[in-house]
C-alpha positions as CSV (number, residue, x, y, z in Angstrom):
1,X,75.5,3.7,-32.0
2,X,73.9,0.7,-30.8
3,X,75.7,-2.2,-29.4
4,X,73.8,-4.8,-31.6
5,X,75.6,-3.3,-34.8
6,X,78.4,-5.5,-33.9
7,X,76.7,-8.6,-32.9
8,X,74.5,-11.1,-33.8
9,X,71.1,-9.9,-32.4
10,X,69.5,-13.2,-30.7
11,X,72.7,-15.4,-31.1
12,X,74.4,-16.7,-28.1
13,X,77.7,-17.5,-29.9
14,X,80.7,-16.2,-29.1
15,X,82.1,-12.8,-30.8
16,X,85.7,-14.1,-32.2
17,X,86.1,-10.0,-33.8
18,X,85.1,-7.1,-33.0
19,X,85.8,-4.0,-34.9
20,X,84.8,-0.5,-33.7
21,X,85.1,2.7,-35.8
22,X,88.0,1.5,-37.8
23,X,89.9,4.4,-39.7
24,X,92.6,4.0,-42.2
25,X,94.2,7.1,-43.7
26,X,97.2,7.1,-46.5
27,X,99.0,10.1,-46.8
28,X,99.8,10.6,-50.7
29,X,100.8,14.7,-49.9
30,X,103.8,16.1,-48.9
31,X,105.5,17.8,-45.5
32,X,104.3,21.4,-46.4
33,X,101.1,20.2,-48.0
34,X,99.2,17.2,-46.7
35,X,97.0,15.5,-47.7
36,X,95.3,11.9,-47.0
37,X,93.3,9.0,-49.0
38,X,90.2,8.4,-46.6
39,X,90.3,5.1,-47.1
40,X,88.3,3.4,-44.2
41,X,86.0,5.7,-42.4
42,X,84.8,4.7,-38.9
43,X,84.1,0.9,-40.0
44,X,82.3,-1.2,-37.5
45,X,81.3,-4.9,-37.7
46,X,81.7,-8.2,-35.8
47,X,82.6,-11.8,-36.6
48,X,80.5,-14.5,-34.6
49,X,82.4,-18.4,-34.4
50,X,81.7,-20.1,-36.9
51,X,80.2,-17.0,-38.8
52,X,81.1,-15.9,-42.4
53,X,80.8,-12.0,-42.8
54,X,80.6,-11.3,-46.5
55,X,82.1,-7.5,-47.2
56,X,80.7,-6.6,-50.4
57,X,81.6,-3.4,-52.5
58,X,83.4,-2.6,-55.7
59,X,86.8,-2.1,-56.6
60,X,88.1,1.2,-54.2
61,X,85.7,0.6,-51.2
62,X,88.2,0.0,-49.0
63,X,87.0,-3.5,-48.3
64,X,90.3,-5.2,-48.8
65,X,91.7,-2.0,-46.8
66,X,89.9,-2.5,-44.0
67,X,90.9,-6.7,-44.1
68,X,94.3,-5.6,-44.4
69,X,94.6,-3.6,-41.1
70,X,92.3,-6.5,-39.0
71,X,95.4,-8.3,-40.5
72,X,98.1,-6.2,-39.0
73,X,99.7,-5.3,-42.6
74,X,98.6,-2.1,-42.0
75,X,98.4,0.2,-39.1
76,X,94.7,2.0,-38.3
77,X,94.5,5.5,-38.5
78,X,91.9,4.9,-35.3
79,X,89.8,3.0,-34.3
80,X,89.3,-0.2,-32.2
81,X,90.1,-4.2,-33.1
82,X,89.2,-6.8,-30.5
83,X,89.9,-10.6,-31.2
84,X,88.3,-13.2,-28.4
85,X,87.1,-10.1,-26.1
86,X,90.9,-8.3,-25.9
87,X,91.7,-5.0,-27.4
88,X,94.5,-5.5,-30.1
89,X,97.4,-3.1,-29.3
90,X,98.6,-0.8,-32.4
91,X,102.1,-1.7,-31.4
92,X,102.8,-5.3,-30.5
93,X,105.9,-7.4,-29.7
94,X,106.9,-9.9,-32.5
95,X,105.6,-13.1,-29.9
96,X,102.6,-11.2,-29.3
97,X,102.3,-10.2,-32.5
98,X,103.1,-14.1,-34.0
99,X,100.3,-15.0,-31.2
100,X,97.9,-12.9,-33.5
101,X,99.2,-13.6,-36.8
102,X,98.4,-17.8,-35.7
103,X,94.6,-16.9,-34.7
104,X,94.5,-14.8,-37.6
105,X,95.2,-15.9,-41.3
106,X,94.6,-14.3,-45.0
107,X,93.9,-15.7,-48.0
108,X,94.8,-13.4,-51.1
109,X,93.1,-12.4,-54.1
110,X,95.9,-13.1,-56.7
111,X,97.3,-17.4,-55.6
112,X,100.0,-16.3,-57.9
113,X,101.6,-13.3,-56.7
114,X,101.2,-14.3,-52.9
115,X,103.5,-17.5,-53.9
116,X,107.3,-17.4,-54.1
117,X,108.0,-18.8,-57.5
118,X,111.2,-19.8,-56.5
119,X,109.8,-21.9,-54.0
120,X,108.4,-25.5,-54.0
121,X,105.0,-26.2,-52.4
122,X,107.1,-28.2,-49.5
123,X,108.8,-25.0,-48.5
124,X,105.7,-22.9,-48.8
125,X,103.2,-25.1,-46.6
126,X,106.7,-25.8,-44.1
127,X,107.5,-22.5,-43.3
128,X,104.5,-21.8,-41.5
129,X,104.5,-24.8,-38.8
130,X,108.6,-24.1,-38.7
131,X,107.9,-20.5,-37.9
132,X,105.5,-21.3,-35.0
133,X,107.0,-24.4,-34.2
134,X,103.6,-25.9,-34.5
135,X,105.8,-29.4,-35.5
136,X,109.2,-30.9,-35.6
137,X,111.2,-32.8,-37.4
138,X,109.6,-36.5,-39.3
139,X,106.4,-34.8,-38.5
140,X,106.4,-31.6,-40.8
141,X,106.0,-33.7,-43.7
142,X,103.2,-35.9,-42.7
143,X,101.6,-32.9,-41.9
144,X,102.1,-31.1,-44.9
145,X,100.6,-34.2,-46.4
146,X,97.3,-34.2,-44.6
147,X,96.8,-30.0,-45.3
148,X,97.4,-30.6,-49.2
149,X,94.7,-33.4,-49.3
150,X,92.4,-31.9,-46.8
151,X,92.3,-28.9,-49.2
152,X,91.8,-31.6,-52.3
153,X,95.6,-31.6,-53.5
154,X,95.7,-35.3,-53.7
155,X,97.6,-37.8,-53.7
156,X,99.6,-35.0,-51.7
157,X,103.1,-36.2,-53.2
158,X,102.4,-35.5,-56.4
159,X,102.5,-31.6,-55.3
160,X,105.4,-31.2,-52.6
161,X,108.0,-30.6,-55.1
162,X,106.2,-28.9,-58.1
163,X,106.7,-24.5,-58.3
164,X,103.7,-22.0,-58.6
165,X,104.1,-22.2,-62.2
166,X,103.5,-25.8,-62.8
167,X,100.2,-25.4,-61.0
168,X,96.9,-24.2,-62.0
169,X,94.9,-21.6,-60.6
170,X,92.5,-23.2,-58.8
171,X,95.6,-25.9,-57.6
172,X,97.3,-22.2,-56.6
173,X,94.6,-20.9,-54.3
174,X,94.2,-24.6,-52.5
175,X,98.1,-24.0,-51.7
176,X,97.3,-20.6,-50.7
177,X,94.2,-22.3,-48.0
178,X,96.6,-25.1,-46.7
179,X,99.2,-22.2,-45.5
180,X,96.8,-20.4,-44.1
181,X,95.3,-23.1,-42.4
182,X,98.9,-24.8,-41.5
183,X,99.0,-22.7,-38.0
184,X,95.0,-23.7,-37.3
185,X,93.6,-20.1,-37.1
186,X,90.3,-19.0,-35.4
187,X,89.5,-16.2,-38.2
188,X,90.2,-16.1,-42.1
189,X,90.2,-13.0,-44.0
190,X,89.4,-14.1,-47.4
191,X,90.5,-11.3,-50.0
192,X,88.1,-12.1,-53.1
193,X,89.9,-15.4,-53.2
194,X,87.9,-16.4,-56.0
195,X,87.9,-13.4,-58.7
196,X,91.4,-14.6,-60.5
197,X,90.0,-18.0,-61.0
198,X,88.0,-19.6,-64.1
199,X,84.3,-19.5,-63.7
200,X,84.2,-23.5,-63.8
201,X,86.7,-23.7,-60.5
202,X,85.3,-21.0,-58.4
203,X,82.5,-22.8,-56.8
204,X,84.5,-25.4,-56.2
205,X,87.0,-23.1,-54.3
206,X,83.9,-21.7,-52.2
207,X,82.3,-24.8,-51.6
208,X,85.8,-26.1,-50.0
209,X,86.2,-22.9,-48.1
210,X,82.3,-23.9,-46.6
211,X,83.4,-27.1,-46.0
212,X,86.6,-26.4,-44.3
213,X,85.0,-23.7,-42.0
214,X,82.7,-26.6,-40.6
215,X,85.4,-28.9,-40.5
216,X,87.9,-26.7,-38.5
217,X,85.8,-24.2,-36.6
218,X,86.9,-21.6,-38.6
219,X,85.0,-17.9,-39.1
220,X,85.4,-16.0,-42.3
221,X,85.6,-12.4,-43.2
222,X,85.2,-13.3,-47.2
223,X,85.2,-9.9,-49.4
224,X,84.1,-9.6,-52.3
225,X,82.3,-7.2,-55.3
226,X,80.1,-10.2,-56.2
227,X,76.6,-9.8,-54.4
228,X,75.5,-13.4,-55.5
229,X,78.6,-14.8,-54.3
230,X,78.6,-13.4,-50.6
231,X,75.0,-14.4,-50.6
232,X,76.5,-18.3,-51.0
233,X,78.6,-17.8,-48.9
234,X,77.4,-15.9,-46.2
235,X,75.1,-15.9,-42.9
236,X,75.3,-12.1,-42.8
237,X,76.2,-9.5,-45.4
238,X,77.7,-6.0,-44.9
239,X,77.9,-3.2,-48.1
240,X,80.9,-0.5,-48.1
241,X,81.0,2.2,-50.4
242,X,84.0,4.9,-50.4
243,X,85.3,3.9,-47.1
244,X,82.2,3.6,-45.6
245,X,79.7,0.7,-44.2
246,X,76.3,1.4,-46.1
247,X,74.2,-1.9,-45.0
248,X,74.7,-4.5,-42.5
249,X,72.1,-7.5,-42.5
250,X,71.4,-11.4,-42.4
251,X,72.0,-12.3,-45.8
252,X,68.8,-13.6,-46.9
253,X,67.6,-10.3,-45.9
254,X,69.9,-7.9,-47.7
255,X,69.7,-10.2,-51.0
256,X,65.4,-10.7,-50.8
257,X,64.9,-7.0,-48.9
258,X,67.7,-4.5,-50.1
259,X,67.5,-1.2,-48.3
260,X,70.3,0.9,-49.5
261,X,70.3,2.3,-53.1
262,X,74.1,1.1,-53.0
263,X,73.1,-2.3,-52.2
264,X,69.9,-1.9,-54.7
265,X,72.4,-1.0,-57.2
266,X,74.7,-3.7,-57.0
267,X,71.6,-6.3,-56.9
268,X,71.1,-5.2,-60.2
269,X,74.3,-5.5,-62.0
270,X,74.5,-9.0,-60.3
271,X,74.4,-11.6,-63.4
272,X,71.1,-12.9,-63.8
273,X,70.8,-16.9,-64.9
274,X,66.7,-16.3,-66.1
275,X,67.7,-13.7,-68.6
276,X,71.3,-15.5,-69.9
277,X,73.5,-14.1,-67.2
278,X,73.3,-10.6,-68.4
279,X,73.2,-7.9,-65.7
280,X,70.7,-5.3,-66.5
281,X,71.6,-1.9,-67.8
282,X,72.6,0.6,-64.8
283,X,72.2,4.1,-64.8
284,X,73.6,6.3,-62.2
285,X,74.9,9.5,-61.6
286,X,78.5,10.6,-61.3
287,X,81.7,7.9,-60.6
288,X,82.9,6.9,-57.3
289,X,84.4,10.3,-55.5
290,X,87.4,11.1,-54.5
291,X,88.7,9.9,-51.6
292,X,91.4,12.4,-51.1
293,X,88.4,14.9,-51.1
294,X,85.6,13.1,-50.3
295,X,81.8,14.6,-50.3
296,X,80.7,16.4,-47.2
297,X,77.8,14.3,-46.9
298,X,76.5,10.9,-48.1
299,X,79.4,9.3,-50.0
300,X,76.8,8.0,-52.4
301,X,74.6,11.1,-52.9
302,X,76.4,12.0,-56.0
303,X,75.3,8.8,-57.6
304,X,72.0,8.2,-55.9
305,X,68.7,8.5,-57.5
306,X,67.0,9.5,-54.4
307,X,69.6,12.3,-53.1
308,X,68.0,15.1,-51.3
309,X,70.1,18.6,-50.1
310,X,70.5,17.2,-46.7
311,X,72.3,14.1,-48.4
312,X,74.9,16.6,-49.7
313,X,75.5,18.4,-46.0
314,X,75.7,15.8,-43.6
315,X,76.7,12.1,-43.3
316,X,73.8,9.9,-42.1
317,X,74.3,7.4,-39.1
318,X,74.1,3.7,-39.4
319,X,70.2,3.1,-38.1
320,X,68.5,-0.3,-37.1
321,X,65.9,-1.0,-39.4
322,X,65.0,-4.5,-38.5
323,X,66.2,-7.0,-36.0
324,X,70.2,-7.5,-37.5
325,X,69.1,-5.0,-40.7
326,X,70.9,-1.6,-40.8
327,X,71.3,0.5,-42.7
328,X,72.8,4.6,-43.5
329,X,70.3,6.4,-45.5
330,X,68.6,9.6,-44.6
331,X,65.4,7.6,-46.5
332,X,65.6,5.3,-43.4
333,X,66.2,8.1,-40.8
334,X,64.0,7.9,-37.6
């Protein structure tokens, strides 16, 4: 597999991840019989500075799997994780593994469930510069102060002493963003951070993300099943299906040029403003397979339009297309 699937074909800037044939397995079995959820199948990509990587599939890809393990919240199967050049060990000290955890932040899907209700927003952003000991004493507070309003919590006081509960959704996820910005990380892995939020707040909540990774120097893996929204956000675009990477491209290019008939499909079901934000009528083939027993070839071949034997008997590789476009589809093979 080529080298240039992980990078930024023509770009000089500096890789800040790199992830090579990542592998996550869940055994759901038992001692005498096994068996294993193949949940992440040998998952490559790269994250440039200053990049955002959208990771686009729906519900049981393995997208927020695969963000999960970069994470350290899971163990891999297999596989390789690099972060500034440096192979990430599966096993790490807790000051090594606190070194990571500060270059590397998540933001979660549901801003409810990842706060402690019991907890006011002072403890919640002050945990994180106590635990790192990125501050001390008089200081913590100011800086508390600047994270809330930098993330458009303001005036700031007004929101130190309040619970989860007395906040709203959107008001949630910007408390969710200041924590994870509190230690000043490199990378943010954004888990659909938008999908439990109203319609009306979500732009606002992507448009502060954008404006925050310019301010800070941050780079973003930002998941998501939204093709349109990934497309906002992102400078390049990378479909999974079942596990597996289907399409990697700029993300002009995947949204104008679609390649795989995964990526085709989800283009279609993508609301559409011109005809009152109704997504056209899909059809396709079977559901999503099993992943305790997946297919023995493509993992889309049982849905696909375009399926051909071989697509049943053998996986297809990942192949360069374009300059940054690839894509795994016998229909592309060389």
């Amino acid at each position: 597999m080529s080298h240039a699937i992980y990078t930024n074909e023509g770009d000089k800037m500096k890789t800040v991840l790199e992830v090579r044939d990542l592998v996550k397995y869940f055994n759901v079995g038992h001692l005498f019989k096994p068996k294993y959820v193949h949940a992440v199948e040998k998952v490559s990509f790269s994250i440039g500075s200053g990049e955002v990587l959208g990771l686009v599939g729906e519900s049981g890809s393995g997208k927020t799997t695969a963000a999960r393990v970069i994470a350290k919240l899971y163990e891999p199967t297999s596989g390789e994780i690099k972060l500034f050049g440096e192979i990430v060990p599966t096993k790490m000290s807790r000051k090594r593994l606190l070194k990571y955890r500060k270059n590397v932040q998540m933001i979660f899907q549901d801003p409810f469930a990842s706060l402690n209700p019991l907890h006011k927003v002072r403890y919640m952003i002050s945990r994180p510069l106590k635990i790192h000991r990125l501050v001390k004493g008089k200081e913590i507070e100011s800086k508390i102060g600047y994270l809330l309003e930098e993330c458009e919590l303001i005036p700031a006081k007004s929101f130190l002493d309040k619970y989860p509960y007395e906040l709203s959704g959107g008001e949630r996820q910007r408390i969710g963003i200041a924590r994870a910005l509190a230690v000043k990380p490199k990378l943010v892995l954004a888990d659909e951070p938008t999908s439990m939020l109203d319609v009306s707040i979500r732009l606002d909540i992507m448009n502060l993300m954008l404006d925050l990774k310019e301010k800070e120097g941050l780079s973003y893996l930002y998941i998501t099943h939204d093709l349109a929204g990934a497309h906002y956000m992102s400078d390049r675009i990378a479909i999974m299906y079942a596990g597996m990477l289907m399409e990697l491209g700029p993300s002009d290019e995947i949204i104008e040029h679609p390649l795989h008939p995964y990526t085709k499909l989800l283009k279609k079901a993508a609301p559409k403003p011109e005809e009152s934000l109704r997504p056209e009528r899909l059809v396709v083939g079977e559901e999503i397979p099993d992943l305790v027993d997946p297919p023995k070839g493509c993992r889309f071949y049982p849905r696909c339009p375009y399926a051909t034997k071989i697509c049943s008997e053998e996986v297809p590789n990942l192949e360069k297309v374009s300059s940054g476009h690839f894509v795994r589809c016998f229909l592309y093979s060389k």
